[in-house]
N, C-alpha and C positions, 0 to 999 in steps of 0.2 A: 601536472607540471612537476618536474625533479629540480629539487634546490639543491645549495649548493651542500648541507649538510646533509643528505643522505646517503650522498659517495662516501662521507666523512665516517658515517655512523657505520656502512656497511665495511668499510676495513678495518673499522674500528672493531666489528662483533669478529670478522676473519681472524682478524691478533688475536680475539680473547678466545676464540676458539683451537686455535694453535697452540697457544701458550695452556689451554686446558687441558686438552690431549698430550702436549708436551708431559705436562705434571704426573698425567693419570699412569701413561707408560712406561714413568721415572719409578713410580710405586710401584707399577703391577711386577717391575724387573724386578725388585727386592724379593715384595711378596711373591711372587712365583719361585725363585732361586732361592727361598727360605724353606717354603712348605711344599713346593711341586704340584704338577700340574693338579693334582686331583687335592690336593689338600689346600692349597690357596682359594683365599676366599672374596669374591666380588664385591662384599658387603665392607668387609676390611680392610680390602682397596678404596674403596669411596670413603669409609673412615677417615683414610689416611692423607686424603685430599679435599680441596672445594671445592666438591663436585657431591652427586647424587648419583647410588647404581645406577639409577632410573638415566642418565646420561650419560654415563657410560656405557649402557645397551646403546643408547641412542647414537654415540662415536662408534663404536665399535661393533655392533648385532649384538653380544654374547662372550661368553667367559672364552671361547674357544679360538673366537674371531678375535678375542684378546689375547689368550698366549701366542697367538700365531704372530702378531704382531709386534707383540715384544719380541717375538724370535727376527725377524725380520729389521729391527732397529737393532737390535746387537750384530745381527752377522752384519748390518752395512757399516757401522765402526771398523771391525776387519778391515771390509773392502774398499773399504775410503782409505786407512791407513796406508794398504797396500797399494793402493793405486797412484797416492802419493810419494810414493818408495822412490827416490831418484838413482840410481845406482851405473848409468850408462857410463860417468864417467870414471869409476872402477875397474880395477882388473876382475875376471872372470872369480878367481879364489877372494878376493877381499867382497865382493860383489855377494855370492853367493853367503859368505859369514855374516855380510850386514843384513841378509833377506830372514836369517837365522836368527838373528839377534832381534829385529822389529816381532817377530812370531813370539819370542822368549821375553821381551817385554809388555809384550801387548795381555797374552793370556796371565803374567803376574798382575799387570795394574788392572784383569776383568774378570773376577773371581765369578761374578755375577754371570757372564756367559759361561765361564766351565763349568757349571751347576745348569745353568740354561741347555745347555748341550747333553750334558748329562741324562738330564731327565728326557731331554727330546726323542734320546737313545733307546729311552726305558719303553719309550712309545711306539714306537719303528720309525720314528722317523714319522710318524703321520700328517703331522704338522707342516715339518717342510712339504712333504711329496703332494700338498694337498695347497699350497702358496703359489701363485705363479709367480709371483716377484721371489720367491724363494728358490725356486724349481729353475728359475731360466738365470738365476743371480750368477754373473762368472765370476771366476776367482782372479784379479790380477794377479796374483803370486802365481801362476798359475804361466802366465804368460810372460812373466819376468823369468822364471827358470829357465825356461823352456829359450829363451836368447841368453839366459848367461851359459849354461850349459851349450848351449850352439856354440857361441866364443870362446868356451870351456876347450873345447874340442878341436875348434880348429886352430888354438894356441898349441896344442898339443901338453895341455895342462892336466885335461881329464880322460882319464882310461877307461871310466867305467861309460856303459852305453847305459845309462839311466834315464827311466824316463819321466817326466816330471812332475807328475802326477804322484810319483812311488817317493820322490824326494821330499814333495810337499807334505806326507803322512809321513816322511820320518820326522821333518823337525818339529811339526805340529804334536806329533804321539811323545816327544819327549817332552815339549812342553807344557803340553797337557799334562801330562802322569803328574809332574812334579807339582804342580797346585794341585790339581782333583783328588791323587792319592798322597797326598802331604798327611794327613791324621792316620791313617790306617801302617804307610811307610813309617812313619815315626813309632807309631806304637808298637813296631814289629820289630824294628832296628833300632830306635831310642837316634835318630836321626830328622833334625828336621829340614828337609829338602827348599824350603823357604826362608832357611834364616839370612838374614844380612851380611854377615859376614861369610857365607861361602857362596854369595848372590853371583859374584865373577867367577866365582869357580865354575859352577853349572853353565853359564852363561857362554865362557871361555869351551866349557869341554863339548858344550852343543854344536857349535864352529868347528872345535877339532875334529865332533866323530862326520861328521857331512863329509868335510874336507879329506880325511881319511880315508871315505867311502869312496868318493870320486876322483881319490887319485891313488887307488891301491891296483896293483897289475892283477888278473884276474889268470886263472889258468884255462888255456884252452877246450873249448866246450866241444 
């Protein structure tokens, strides 16, 4: 016979089990984008939380089945952001700057994925190509270009035949640089590409060079 506390108890242990694995993942992001993949350590994840490695295998399988998951919870921040992106009732040029601008603040306020990414890099990528939730994850941004560019063009606003995919790695790769190589940039040029007061400047000239790119006349190929 099922009473009526057992429904109770069983959502009850669902929360605490969500909210566990919430905590663990919270940590493992740090400690992974601290130490990297091989240097992070399981034991000093569960330190760090309240929990026992011993159930962190048990959420997870393993260290590996845990970075992959951390990877998989940061790129869907991205994709949530992006997919929330409202931009239809924009002109094609303002549209396009605000798609620039959400990439340019998103990667400054997640230091933690460009260190994530980083090292993912260092891997080949194994991590991803080995996710299925990662592998088949689309990119909205992806599919927002790909219509503002469309309107782009039949506004006769954009010249360049760009494709969207090539525009997505430009604003991404400026945004990227500017956190990831922000200490080594500085150190080279006594410049620091993150500071507060030239935060619109970068922000601003990310917008301009897009906009420049897609609306410069090209010469006859």
């Amino acid at each position: 016979m099922t009473t009526v506390e057992e429904p109770a108890r069983r959502e009850g242990r669902t929360r605490d089990a969500a909210r566990t694995k919430a905590e663990i993942l919270e940590v493992a992001t740090a400690e992974f984008a601290r130490a990297g993949y091989t240097g992070a350590r399981v034991d000093e994840i569960a330190a760090r939380t309240r929990t026992t490695k011993r159930m962190i295998y048990y959420y997870f399988g393993g260290k590996e089945q845990l970075f992959t998951a951390v990877l998989e919870r940061s790129y869907a921040v991205i994709r949530q952001a992006e997919g929330d992106l409202d931009v239809e009732h924009l002109d094609p040029v303002a549209a396009i700057r605000r798609l620039a601008e959400l990439t340019f603040d998103h990667h400054e306020a997640h230091p933690d994925f460009i260190r994530l990414v980083s090292i993912e890099n260092i891997h080949d990528a194994e991590h991803i190509t080995a996710s299925e939730t990662l592998s088949s994850l689309n990119s909205p941004a992806i599919d927002v270009i790909r219509r503002i560019l469309e309107a782009g063009r039949a506004q006769g606003l954009f010249t360049a035949d760009v494709d969207a995919v090539d525009l997505h790695a430009m604003i991404s790769s400026f945004s990227f640089f500017r956190v990831s190589n922000r200490h080594t940039f500085g150190a080279l040029f006594g410049r620091d590409l993150t500071a507060e007061d030239r935060r619109e400047h970068y922000r601003t000239m990310l917008g301009d060079m897009v906009i420049a790119y897609l609306t410069a006349e090209r010469p006859a190929q």
